[in-house]
N, CA, C and O atoms as CSV, one atom per row, in Angstrom:
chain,resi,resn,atom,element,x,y,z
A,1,UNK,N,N,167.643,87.943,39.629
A,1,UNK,CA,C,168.890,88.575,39.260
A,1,UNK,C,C,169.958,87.498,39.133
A,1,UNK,O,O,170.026,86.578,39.948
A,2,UNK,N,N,170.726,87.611,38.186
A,2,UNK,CA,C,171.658,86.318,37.579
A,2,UNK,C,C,172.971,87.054,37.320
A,2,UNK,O,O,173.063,87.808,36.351
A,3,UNK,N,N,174.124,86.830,38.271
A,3,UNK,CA,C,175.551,87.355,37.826
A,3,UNK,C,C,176.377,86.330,37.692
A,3,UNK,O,O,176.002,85.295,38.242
A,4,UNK,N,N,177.164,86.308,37.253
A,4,UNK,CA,C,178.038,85.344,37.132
A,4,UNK,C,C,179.277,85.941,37.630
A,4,UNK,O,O,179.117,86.972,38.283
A,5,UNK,N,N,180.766,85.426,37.430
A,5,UNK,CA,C,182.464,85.688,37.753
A,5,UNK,C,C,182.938,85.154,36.901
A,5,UNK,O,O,182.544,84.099,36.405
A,6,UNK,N,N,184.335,86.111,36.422
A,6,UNK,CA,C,184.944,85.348,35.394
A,6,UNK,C,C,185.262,84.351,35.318
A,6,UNK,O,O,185.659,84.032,36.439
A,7,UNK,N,N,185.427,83.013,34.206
A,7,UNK,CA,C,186.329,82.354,34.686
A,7,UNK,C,C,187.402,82.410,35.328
A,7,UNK,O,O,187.942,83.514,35.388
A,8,UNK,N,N,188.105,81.153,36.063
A,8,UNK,CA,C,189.020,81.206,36.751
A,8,UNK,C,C,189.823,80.414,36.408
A,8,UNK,O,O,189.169,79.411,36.123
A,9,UNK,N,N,191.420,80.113,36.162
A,9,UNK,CA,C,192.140,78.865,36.211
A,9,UNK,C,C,192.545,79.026,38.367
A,9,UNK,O,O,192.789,79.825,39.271
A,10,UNK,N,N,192.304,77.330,37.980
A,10,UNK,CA,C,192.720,77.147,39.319
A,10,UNK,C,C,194.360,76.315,39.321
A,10,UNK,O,O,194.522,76.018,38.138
A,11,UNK,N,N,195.316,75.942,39.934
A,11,UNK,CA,C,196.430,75.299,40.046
A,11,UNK,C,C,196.110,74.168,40.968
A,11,UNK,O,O,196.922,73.770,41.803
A,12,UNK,N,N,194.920,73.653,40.810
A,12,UNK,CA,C,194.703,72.113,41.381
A,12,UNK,C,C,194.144,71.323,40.600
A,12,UNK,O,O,193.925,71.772,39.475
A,13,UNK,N,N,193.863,70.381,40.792
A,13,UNK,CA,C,192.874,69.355,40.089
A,13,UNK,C,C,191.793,69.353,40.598
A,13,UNK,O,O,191.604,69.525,41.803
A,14,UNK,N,N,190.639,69.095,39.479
A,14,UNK,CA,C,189.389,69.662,39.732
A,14,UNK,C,C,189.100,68.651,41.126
A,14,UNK,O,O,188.311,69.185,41.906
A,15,UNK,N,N,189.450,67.702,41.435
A,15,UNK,CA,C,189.448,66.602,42.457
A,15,UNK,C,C,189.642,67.525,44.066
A,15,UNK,O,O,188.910,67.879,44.990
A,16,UNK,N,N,190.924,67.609,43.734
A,16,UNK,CA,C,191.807,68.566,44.668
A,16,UNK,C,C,190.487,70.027,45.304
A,16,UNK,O,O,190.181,70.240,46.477
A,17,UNK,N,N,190.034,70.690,44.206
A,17,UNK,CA,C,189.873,72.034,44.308
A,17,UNK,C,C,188.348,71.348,45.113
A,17,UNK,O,O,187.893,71.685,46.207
A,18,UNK,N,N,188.014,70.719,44.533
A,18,UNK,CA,C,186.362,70.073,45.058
A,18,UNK,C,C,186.648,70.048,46.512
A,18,UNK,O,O,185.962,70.666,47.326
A,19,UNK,N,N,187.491,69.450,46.767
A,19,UNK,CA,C,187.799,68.874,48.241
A,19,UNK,C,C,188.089,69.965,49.248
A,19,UNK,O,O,187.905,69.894,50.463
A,20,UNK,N,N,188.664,71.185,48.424
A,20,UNK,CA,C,189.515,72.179,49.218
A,20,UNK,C,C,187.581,73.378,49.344
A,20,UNK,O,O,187.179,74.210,50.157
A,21,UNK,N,N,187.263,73.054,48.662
A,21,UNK,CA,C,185.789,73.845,48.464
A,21,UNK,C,C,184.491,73.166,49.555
A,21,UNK,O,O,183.444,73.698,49.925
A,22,UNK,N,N,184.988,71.963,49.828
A,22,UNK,CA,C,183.861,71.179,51.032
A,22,UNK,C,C,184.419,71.123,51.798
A,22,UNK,O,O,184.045,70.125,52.413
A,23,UNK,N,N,185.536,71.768,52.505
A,23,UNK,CA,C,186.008,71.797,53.607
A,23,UNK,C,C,185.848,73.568,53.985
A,23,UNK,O,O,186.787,74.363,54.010
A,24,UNK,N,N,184.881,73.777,54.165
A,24,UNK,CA,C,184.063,75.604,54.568
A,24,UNK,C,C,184.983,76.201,55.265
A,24,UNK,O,O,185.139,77.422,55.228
A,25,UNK,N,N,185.879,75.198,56.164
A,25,UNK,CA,C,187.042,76.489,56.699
A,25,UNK,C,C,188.167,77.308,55.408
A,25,UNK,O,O,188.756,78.389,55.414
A,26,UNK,N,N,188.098,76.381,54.571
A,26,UNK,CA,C,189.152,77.049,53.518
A,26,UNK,C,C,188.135,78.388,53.036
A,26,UNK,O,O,188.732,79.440,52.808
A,27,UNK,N,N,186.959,78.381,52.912
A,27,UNK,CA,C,186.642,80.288,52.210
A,27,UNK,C,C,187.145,81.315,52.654
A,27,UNK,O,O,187.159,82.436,52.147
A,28,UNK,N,N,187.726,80.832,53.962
A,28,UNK,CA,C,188.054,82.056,54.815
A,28,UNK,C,C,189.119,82.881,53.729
A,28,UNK,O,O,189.088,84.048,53.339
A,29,UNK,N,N,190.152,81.662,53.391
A,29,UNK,CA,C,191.016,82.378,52.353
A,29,UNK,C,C,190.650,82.773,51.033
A,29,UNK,O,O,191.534,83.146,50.262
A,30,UNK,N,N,189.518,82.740,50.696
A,30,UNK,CA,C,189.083,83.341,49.700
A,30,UNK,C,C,187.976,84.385,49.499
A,30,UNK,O,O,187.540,84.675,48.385
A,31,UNK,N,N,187.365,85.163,51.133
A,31,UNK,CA,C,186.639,86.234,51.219
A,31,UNK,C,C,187.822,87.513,51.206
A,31,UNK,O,O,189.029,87.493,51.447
A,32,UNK,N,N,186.718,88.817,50.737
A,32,UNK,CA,C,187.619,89.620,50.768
A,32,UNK,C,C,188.113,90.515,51.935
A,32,UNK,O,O,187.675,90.485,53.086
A,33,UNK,N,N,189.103,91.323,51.451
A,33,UNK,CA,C,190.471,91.637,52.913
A,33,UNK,C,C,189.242,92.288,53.903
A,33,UNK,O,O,189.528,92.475,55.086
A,34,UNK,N,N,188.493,92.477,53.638
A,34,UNK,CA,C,187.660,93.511,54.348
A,34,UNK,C,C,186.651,93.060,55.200
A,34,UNK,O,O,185.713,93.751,55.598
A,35,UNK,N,N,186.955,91.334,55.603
A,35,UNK,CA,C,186.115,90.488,55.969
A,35,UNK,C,C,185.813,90.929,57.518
A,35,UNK,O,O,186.859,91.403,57.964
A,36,UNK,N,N,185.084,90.944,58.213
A,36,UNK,CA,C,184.586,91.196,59.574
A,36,UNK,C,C,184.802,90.438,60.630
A,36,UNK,O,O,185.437,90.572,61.676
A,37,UNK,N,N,183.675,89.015,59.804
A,37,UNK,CA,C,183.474,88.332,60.844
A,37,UNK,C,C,183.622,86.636,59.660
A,37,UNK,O,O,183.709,86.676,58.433
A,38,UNK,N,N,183.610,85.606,60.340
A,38,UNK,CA,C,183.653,84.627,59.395
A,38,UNK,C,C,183.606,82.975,60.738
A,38,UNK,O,O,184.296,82.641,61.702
A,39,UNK,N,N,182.851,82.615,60.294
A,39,UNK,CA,C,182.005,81.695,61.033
A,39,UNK,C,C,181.402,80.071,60.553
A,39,UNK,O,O,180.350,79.869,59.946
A,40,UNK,N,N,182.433,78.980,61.035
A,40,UNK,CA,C,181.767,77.591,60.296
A,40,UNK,C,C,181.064,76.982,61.340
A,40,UNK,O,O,181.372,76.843,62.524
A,41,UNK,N,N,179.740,76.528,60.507
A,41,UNK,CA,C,178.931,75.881,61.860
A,41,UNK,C,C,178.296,75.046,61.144
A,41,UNK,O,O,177.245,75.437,60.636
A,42,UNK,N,N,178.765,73.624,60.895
A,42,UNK,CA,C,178.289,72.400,60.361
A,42,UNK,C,C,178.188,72.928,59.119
A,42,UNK,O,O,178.823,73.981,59.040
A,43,UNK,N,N,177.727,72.663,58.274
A,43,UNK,CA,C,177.275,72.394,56.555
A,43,UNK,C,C,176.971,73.983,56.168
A,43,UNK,O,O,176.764,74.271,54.989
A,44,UNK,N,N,176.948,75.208,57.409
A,44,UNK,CA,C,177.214,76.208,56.623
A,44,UNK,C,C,178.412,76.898,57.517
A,44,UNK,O,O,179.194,76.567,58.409
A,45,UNK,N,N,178.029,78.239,56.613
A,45,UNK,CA,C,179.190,78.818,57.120
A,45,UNK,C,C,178.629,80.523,57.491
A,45,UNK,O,O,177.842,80.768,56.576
A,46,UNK,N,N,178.706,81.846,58.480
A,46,UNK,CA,C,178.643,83.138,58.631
A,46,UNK,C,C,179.515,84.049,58.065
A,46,UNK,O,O,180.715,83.891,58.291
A,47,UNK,N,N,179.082,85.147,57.241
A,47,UNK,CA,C,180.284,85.323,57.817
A,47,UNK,C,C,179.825,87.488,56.861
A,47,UNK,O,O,179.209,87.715,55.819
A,48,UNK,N,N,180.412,88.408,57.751
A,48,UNK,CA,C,180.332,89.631,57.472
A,48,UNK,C,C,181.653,90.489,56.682
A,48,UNK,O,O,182.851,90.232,56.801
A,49,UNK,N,N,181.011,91.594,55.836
A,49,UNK,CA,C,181.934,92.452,55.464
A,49,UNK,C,C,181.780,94.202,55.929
A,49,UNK,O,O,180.716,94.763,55.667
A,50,UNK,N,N,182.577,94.753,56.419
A,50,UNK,CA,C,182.556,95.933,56.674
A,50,UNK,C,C,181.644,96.536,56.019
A,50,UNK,O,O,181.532,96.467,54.795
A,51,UNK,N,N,180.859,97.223,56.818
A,51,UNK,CA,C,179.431,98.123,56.013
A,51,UNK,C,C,178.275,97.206,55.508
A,51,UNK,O,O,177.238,97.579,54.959
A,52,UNK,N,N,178.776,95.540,55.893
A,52,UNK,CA,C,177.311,95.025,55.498
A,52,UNK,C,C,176.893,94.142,56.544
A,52,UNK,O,O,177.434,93.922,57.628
A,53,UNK,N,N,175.694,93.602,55.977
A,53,UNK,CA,C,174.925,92.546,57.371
A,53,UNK,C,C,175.743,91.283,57.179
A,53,UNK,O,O,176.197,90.834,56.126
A,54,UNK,N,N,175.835,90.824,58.350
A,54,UNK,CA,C,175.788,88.992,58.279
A,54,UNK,C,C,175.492,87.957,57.404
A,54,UNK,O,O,174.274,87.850,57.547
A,55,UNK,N,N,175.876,87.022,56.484
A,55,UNK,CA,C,175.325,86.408,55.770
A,55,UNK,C,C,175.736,84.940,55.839
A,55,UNK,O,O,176.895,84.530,55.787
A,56,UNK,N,N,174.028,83.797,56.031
A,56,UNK,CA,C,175.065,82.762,56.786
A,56,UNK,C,C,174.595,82.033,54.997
A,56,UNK,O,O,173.483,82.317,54.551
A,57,UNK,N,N,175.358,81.322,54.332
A,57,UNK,CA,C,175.777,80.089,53.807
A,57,UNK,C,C,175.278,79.170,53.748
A,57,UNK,O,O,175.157,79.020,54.964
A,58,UNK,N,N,174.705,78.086,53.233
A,58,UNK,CA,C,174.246,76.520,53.535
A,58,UNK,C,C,174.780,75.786,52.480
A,58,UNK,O,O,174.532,75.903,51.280
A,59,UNK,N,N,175.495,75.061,53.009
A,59,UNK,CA,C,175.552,73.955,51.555
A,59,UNK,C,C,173.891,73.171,51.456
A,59,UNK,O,O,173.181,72.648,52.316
A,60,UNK,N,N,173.730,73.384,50.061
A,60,UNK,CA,C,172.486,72.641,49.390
A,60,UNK,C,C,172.553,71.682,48.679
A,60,UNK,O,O,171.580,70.989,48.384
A,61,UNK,N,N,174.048,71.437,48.181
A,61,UNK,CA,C,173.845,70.618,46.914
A,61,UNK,C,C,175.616,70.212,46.311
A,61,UNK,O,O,176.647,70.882,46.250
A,62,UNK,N,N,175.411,69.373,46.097
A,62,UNK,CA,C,176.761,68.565,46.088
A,62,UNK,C,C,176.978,67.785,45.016
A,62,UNK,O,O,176.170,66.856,45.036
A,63,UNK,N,N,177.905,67.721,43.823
A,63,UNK,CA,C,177.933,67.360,42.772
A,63,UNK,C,C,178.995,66.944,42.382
A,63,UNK,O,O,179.668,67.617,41.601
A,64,UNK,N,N,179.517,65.401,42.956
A,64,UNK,CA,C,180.970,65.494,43.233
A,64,UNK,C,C,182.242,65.787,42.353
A,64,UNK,O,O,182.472,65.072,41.378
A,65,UNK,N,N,182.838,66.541,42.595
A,65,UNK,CA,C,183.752,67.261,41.762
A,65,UNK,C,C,183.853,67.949,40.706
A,65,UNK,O,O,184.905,68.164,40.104
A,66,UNK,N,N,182.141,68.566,40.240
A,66,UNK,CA,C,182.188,69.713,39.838
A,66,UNK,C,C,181.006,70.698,39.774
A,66,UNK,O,O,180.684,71.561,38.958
A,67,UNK,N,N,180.485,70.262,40.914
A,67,UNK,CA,C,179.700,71.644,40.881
A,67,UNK,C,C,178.900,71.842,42.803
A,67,UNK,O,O,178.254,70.825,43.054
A,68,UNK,N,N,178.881,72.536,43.610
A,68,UNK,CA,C,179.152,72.897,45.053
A,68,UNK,C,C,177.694,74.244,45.028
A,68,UNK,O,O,177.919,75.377,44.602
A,69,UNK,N,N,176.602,73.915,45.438
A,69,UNK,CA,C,175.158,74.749,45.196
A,69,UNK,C,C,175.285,75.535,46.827
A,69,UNK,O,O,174.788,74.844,47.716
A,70,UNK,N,N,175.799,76.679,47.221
A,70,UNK,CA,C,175.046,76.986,48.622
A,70,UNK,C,C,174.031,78.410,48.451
A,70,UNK,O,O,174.074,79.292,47.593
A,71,UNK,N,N,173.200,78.255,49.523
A,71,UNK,CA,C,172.063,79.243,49.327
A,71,UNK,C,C,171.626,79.898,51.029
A,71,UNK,O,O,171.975,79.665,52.186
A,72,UNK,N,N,171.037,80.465,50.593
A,72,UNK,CA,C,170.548,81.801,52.093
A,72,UNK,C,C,169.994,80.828,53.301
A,72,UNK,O,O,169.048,80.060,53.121
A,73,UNK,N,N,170.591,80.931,54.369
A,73,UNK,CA,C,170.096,80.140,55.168
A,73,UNK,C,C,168.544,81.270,55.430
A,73,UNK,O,O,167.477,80.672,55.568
A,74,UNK,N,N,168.536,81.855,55.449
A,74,UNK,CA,C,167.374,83.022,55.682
A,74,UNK,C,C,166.136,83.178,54.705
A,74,UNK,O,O,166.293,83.799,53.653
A,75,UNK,N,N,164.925,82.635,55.027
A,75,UNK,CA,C,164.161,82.896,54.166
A,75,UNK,C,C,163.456,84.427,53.343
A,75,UNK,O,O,162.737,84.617,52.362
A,76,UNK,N,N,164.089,85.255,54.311
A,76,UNK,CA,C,163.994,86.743,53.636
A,76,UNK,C,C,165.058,86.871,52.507
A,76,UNK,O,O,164.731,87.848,51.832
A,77,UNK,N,N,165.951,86.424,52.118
A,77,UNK,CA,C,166.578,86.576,50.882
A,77,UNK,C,C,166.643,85.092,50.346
A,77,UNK,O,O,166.908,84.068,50.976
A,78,UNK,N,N,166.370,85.232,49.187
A,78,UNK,CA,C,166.130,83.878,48.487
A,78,UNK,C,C,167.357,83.868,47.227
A,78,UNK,O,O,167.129,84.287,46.093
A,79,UNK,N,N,168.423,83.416,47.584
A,79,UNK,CA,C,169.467,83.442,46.667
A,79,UNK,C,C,170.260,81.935,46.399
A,79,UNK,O,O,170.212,80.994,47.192
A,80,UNK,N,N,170.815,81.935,45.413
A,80,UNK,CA,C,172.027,80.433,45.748
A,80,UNK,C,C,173.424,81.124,45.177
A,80,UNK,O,O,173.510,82.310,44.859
A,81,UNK,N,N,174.316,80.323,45.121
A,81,UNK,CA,C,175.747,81.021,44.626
A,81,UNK,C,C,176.208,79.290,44.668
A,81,UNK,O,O,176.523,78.535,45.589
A,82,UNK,N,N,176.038,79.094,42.932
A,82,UNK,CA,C,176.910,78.131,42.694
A,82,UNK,C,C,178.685,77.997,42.104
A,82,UNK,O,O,179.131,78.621,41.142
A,83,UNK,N,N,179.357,77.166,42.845
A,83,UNK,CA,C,180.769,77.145,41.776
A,83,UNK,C,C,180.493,76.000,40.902
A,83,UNK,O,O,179.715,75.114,41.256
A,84,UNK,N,N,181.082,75.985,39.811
A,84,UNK,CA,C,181.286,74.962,38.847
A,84,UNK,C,C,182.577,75.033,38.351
A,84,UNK,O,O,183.117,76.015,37.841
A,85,UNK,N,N,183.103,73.775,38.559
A,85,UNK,CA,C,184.432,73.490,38.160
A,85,UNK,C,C,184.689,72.589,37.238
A,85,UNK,O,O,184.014,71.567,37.120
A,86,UNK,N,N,185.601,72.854,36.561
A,86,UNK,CA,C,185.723,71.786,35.531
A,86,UNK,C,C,187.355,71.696,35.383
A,86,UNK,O,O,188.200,72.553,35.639
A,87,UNK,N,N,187.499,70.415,34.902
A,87,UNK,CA,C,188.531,69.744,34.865
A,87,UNK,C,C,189.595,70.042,33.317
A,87,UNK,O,O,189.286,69.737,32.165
A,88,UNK,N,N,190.940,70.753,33.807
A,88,UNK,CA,C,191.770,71.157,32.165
A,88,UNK,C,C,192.654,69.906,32.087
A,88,UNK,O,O,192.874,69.266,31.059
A,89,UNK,N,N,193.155,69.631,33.377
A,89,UNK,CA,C,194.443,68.365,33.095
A,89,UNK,C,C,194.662,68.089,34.468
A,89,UNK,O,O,194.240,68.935,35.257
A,90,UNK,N,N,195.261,67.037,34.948
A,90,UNK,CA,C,195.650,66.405,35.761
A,90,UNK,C,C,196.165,67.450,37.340
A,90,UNK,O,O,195.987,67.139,38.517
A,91,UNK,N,N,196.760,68.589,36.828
A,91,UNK,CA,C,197.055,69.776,37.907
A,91,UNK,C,C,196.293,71.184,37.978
A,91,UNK,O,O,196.353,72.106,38.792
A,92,UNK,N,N,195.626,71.007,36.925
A,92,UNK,CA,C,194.554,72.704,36.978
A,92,UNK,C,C,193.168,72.135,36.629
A,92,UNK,O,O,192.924,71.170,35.904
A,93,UNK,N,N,192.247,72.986,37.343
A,93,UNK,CA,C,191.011,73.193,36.539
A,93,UNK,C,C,190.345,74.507,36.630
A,93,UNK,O,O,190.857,75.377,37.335
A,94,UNK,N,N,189.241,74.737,35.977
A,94,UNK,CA,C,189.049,76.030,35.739
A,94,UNK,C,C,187.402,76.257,36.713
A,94,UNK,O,O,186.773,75.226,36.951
A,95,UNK,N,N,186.903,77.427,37.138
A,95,UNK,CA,C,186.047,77.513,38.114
A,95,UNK,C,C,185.237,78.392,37.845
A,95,UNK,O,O,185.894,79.233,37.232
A,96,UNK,N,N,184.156,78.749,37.923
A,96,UNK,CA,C,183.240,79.971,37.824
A,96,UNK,C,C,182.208,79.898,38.790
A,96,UNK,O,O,181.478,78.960,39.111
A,97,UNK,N,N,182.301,81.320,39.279
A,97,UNK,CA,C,180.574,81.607,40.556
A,97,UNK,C,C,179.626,81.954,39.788
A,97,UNK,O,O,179.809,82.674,38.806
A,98,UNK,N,N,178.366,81.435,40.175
A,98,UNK,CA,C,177.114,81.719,39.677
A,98,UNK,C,C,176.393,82.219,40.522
A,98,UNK,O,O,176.139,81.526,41.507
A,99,UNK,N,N,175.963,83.245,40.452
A,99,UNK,CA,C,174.736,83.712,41.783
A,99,UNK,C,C,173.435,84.274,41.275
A,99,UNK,O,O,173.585,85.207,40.486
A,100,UNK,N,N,172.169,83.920,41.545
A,100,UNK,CA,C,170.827,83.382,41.130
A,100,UNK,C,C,170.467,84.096,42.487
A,100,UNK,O,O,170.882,83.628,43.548
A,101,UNK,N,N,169.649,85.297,42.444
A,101,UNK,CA,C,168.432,85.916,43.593
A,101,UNK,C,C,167.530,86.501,42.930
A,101,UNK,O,O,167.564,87.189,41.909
A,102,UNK,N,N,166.653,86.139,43.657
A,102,UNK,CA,C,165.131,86.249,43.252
A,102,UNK,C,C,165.063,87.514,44.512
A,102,UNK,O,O,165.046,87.424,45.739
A,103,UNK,N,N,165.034,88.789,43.506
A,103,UNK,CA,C,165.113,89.948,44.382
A,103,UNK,C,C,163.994,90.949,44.313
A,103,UNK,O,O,163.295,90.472,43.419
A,104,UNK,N,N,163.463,91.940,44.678
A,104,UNK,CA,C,162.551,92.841,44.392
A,104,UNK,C,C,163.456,93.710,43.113
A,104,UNK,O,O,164.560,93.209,42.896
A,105,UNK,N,N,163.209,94.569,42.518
A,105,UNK,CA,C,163.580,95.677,41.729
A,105,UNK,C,C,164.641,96.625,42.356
A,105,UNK,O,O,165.680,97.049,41.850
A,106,UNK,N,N,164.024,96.884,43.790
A,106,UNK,CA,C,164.869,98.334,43.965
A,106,UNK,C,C,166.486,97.239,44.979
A,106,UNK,O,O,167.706,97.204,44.819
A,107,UNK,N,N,165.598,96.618,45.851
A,107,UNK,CA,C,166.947,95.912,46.409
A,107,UNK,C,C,167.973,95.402,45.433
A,107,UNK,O,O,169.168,95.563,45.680
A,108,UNK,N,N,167.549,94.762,44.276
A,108,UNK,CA,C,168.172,93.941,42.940
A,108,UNK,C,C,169.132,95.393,42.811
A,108,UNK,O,O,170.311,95.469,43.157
A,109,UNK,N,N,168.641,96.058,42.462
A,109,UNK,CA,C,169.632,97.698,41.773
A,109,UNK,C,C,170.437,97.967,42.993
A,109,UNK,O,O,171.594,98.236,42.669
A,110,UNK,N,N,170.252,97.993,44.243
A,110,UNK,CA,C,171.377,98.057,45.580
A,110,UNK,C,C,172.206,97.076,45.776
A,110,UNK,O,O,173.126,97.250,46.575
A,111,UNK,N,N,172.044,95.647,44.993
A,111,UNK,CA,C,172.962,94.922,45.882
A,111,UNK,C,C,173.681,94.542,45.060
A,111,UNK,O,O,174.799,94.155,45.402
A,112,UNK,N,N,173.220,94.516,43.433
A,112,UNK,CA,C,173.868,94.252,42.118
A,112,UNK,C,C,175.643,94.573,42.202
A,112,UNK,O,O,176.359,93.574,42.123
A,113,UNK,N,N,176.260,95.806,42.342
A,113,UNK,CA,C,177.400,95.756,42.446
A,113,UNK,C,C,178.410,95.344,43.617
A,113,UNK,O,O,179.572,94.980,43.439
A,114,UNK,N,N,177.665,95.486,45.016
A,114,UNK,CA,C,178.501,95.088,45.561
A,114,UNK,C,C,178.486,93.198,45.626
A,114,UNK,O,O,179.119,92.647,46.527
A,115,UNK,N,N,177.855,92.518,44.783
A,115,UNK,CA,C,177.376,91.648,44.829
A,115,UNK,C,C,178.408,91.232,43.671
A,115,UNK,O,O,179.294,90.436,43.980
A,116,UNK,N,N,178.357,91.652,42.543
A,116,UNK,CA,C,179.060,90.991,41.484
A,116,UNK,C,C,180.725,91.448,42.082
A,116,UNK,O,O,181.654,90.657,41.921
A,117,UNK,N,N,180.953,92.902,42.823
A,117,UNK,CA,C,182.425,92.738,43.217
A,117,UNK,C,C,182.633,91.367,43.989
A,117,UNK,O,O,183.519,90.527,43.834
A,118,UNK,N,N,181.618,91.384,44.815
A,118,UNK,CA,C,181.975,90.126,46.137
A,118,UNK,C,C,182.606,88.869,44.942
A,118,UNK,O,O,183.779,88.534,44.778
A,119,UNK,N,N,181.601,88.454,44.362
A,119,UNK,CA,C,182.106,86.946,43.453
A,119,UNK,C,C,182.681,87.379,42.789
A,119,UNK,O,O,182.927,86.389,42.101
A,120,UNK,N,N,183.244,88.239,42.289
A,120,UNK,CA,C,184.923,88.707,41.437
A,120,UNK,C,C,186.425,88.203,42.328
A,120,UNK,O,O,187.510,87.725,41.999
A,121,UNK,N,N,185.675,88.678,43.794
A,121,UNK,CA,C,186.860,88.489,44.623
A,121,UNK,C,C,187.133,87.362,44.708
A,121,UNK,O,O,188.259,87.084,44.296
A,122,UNK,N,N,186.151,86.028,45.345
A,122,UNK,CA,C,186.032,84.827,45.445
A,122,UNK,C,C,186.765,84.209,44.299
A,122,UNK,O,O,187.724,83.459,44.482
A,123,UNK,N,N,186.181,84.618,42.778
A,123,UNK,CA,C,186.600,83.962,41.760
A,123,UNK,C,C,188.463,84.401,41.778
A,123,UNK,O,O,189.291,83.489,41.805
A,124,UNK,N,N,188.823,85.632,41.762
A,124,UNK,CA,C,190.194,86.019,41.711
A,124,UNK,C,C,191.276,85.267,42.866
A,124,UNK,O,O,192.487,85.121,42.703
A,125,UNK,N,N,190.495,84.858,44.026
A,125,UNK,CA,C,191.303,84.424,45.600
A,125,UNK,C,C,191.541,83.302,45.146
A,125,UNK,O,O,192.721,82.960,45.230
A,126,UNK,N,N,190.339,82.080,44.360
A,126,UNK,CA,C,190.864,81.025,43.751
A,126,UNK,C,C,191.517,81.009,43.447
A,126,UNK,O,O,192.298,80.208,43.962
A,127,UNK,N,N,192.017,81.809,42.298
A,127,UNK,CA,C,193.029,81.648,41.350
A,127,UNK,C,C,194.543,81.612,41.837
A,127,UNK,O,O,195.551,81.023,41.445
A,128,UNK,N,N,194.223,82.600,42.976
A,128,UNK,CA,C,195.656,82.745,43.451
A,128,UNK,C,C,196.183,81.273,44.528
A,128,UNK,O,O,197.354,81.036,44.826
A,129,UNK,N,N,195.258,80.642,44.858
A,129,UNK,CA,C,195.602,79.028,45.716
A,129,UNK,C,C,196.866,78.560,44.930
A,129,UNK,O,O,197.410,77.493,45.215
């Protein structure tokens, strides 16, 4: 299953936004209001939303300053959620989530929307930095 998020303009430099994106305490400000629980523990991060399970984070993959790979620390869900950023000018660049799970059929059809809302939010919280 393959969703993507709209683009995003961001009000940093793609430099800037990279930096503000490998420092895992900043997602906090970009999960949504409905966040539970939220948790940094070395190279990943925990963290829950009302009505759902726990989900911890790993950074996998590092691409300096424009592209940030993390994936399921859990081998029962096999997912990644990449950002890719790219560079407009010296004070903005523009951002998009990618999320890639290798799901069964019926779970794929359950998690599909609240899944593409989740990286809508992420992509929209950017924007507002």
């Amino acid at each position: 299953m393959q969703l993507e998020s709209k683009k995003s303009i961001i009000k940093k430099s793609q430099k800037d936004f990279y930096q503000f994106l490998t420092n895992l305490e900043n997602f906090k400000q970009l999960m949504p209001e409905n966040i539970n629980k939220f948790e940094v523990d070395g190279d990943s991060f925990i963290f829950s939303l009302k009505g759902m399970p726990e989900i911890r984070l790993v950074m996998k993959e590092k691409k300096e300053f424009d592209q940030l790979v993390f994936g399921a620390a859990s081998s029962k869900l096999n997912f990644t959620l990449t950002t890719k950023i790219n560079a407009i000018d010296n004070n903005s660049c523009e951002s998009q989530l990618l999320f890639d799970g290798d799901f069964n059929p019926m779970m794929a059809m359950m998690v599909k929307g609240p899944l593409q809302k989740f990286i809508d939010t992420l992509a929209e919280n950017s924007s507002k930095l």
